[in-house]
N, CA, C and O of each residue as an XYZ file, in Angstrom:
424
protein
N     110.298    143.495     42.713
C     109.675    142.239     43.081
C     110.458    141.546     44.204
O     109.934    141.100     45.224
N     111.695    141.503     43.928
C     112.372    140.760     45.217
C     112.188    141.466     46.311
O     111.894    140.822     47.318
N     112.324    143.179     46.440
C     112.251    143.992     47.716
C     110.955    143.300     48.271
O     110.987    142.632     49.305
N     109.675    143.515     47.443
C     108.390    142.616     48.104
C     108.849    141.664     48.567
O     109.032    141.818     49.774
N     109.241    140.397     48.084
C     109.747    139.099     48.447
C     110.058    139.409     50.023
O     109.343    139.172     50.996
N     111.271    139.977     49.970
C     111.974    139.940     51.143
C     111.346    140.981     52.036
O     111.953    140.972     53.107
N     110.381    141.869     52.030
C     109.321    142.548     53.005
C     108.552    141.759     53.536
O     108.237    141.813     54.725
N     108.101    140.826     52.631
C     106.570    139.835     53.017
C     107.637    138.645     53.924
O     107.034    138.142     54.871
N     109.036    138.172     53.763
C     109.530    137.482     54.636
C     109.650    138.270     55.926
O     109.440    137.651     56.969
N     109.972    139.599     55.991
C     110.289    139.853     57.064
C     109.264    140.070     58.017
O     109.389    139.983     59.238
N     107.815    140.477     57.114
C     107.041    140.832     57.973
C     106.510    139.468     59.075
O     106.222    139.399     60.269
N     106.588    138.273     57.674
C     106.333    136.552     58.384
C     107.047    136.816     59.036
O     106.539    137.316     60.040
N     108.144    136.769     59.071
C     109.344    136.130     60.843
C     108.601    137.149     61.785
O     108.455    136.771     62.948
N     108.168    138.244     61.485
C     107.606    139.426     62.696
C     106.650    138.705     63.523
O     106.643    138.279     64.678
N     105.753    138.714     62.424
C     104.620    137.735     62.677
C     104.831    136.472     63.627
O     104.511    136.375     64.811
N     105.479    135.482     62.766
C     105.790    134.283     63.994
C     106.633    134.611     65.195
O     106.569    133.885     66.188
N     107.337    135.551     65.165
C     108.315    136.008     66.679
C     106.952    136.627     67.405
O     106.945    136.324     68.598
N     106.060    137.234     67.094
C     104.599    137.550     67.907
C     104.154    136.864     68.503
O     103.904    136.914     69.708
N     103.899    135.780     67.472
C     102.599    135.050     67.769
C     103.702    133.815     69.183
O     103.216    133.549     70.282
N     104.595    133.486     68.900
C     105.520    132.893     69.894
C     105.520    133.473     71.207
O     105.100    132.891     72.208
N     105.954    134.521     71.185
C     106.198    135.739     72.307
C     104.948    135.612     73.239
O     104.870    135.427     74.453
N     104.044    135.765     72.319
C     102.004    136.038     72.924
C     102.074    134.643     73.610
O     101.750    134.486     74.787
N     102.570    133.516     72.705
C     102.236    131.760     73.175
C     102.944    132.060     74.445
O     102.337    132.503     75.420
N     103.698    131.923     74.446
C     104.998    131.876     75.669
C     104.563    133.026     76.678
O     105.080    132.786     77.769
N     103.875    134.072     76.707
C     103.387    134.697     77.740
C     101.947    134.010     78.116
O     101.667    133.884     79.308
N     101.239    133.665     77.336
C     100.072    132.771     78.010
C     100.374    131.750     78.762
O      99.874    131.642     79.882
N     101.341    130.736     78.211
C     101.773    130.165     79.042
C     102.187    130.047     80.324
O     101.696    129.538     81.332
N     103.219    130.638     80.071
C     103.572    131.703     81.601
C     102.601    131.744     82.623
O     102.659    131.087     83.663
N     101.386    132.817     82.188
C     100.553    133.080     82.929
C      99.621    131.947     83.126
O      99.404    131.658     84.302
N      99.095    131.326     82.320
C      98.849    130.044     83.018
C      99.340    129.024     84.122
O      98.718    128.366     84.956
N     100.447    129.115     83.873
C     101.283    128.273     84.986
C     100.970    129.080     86.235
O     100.609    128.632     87.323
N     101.120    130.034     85.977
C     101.425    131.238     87.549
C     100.023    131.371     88.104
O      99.823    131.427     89.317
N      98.965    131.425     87.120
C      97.623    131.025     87.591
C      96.897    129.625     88.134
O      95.959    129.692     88.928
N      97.380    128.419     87.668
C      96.925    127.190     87.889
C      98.147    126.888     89.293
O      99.331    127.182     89.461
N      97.179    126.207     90.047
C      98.149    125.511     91.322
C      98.902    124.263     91.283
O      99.862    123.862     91.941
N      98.003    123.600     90.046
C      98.105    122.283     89.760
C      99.665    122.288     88.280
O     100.315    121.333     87.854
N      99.728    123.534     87.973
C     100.659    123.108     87.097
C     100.273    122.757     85.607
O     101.125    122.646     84.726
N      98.690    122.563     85.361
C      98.351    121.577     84.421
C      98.014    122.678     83.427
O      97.761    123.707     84.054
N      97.921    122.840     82.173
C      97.446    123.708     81.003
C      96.423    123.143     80.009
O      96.685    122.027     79.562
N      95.433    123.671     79.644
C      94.009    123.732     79.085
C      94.574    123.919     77.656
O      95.247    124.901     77.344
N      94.214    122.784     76.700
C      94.683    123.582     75.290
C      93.213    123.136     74.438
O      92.859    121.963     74.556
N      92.675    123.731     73.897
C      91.465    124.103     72.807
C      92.428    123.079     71.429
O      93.479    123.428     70.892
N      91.878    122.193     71.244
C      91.947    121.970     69.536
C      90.592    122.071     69.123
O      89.529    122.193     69.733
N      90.927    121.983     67.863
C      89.905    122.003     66.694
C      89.902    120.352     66.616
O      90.663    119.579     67.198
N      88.661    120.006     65.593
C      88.534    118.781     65.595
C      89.461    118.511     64.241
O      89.831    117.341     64.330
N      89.876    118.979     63.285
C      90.471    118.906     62.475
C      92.247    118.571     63.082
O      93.039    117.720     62.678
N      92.379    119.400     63.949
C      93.827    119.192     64.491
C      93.931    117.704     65.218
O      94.765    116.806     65.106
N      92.649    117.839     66.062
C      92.831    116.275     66.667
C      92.931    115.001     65.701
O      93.449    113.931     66.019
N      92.310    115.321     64.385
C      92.381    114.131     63.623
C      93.242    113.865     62.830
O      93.254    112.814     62.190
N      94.319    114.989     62.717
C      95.639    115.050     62.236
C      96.797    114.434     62.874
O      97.842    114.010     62.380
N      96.264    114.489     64.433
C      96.999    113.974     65.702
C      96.889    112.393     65.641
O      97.968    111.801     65.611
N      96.003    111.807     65.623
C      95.460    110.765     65.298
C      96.661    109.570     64.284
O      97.101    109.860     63.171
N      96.993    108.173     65.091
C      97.550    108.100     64.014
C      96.921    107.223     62.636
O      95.973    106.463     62.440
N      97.728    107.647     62.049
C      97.114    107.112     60.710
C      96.950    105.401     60.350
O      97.412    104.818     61.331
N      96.624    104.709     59.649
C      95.979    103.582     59.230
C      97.038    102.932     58.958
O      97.242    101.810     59.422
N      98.257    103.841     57.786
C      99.157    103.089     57.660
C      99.703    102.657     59.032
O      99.485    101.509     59.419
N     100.254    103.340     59.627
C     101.106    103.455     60.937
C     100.567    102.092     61.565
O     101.268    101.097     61.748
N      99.031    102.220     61.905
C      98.521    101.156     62.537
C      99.023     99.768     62.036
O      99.441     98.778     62.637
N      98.792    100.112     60.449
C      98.781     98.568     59.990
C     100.088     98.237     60.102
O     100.170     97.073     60.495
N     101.539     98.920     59.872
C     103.245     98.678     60.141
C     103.164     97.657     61.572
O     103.564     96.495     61.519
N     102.636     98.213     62.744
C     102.588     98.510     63.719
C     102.129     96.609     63.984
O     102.812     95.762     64.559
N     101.010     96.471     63.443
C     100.456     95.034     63.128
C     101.192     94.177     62.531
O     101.159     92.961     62.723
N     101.915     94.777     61.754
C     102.510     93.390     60.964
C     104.038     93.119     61.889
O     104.705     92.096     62.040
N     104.218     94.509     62.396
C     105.763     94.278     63.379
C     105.433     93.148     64.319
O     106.029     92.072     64.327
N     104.209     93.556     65.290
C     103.821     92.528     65.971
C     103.765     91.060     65.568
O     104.073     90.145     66.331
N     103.423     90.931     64.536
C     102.487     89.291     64.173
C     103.920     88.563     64.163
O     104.039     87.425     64.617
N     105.540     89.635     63.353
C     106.562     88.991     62.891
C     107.152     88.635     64.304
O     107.332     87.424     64.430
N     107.603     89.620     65.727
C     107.696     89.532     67.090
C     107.233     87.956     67.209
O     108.035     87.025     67.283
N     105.474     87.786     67.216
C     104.898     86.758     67.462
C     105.643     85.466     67.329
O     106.150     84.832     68.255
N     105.644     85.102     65.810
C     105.976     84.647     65.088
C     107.443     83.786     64.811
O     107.813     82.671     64.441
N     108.028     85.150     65.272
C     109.807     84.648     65.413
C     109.680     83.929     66.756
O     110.033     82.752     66.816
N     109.195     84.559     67.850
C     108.925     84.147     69.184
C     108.734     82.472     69.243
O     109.506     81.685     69.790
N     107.713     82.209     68.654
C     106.899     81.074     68.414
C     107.819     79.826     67.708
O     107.681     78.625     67.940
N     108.642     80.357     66.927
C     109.237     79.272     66.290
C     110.640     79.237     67.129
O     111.241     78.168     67.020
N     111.157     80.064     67.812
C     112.534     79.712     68.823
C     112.012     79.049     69.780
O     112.776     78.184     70.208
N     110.644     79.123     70.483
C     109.891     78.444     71.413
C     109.669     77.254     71.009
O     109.630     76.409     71.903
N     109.464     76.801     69.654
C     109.190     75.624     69.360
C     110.694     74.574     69.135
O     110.733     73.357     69.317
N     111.707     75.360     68.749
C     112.832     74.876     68.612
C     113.307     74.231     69.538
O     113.858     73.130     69.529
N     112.968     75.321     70.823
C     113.427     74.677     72.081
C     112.559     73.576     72.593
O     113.138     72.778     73.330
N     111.397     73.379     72.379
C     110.904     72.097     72.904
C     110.747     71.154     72.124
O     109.931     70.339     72.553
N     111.285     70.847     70.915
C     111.794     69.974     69.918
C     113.062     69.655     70.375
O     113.364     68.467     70.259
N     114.042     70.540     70.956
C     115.162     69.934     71.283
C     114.904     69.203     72.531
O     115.270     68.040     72.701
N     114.249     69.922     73.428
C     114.229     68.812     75.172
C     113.221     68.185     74.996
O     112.557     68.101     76.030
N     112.614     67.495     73.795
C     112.034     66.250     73.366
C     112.889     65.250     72.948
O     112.870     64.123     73.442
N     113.786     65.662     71.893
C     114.438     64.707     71.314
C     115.743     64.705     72.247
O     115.988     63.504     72.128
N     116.233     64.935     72.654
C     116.868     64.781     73.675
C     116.533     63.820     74.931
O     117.609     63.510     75.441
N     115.720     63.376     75.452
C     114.982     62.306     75.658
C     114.991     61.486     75.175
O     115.501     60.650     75.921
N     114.726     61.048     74.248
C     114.593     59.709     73.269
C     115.519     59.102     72.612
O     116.656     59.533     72.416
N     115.036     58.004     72.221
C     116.131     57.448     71.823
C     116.601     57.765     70.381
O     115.853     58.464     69.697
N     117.695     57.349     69.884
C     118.166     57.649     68.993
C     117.506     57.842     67.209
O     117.655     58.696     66.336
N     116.670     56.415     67.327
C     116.075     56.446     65.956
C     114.825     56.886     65.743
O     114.319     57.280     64.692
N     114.217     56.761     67.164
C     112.909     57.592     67.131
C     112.840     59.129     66.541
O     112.056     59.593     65.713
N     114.433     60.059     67.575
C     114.438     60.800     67.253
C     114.487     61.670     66.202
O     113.956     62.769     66.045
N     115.585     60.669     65.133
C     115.652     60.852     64.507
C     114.673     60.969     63.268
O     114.878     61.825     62.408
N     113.492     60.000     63.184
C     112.706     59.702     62.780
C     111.548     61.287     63.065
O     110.940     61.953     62.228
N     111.609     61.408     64.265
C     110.749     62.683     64.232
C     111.375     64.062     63.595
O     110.624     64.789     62.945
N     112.513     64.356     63.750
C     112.958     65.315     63.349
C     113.100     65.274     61.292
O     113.309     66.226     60.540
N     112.877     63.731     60.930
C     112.971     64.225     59.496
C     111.405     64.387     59.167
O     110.973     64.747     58.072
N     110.573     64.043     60.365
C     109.112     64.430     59.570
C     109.102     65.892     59.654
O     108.754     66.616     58.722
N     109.532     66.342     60.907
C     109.647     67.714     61.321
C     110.015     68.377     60.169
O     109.300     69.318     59.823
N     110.945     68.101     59.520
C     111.708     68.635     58.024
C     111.136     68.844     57.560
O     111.160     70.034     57.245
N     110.245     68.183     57.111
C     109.139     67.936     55.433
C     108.354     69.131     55.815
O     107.419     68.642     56.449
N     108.133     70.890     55.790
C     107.605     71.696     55.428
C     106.177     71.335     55.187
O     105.287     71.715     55.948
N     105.958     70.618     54.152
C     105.090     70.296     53.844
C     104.047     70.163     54.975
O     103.141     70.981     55.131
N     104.237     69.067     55.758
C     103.230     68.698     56.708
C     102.983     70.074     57.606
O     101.976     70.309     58.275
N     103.878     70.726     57.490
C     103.439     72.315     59.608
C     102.661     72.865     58.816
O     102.004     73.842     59.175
């Protein structure tokens, strides 16, 4: 049973050193045939939709953004809360910055 084992491996590596060898000479000859350099590849529609990315990915991808946004938005706001109150006078300012506090109200 193991001699099988290790026949049916060897014959696979045969196999994929072929099928490589065959890739890599098409290639080749493609290049040496095209002027442009460019190569033609055939998928299946199954491969393309494997290629495809997935939903999760998308949705990561969305929420990275919104947080980007988000963080963006509130250092932007920091800064024009400061060269507001910075302007003004003292108790006003002060006065705005503890409404600013209260969570509650944004």
């Amino acid at each position: 049973m193991a001699d099988e084992v290790a026949d049916m491996r060897r014959e696979f590596r045969e196999e994929i050193r072929s099928l490589k060898d065959e890739l890599r000479r098409q290639v080749s000859q493609a290049l040496k045939n095209s002027g442009s350099g460019s190569i033609r590849v055939d998928l299946q529609k199954d491969d393309v939709a494997q290629a495809e990315p997935s939903f999760v990915v998308v949705k990561d991808l969305v929420r990275q953004i919104r947080e980007d946004v988000k963080s963006s938005l509130a250092t932007r706001g920091e800064i024009a809360v400061d060269e507001l109150v910075d302007s003004m006078p003292e108790t006003t300012a002060a006065d705005l910055l503890k409404s600013l506090a209260n969570t509650d109200r944004l």
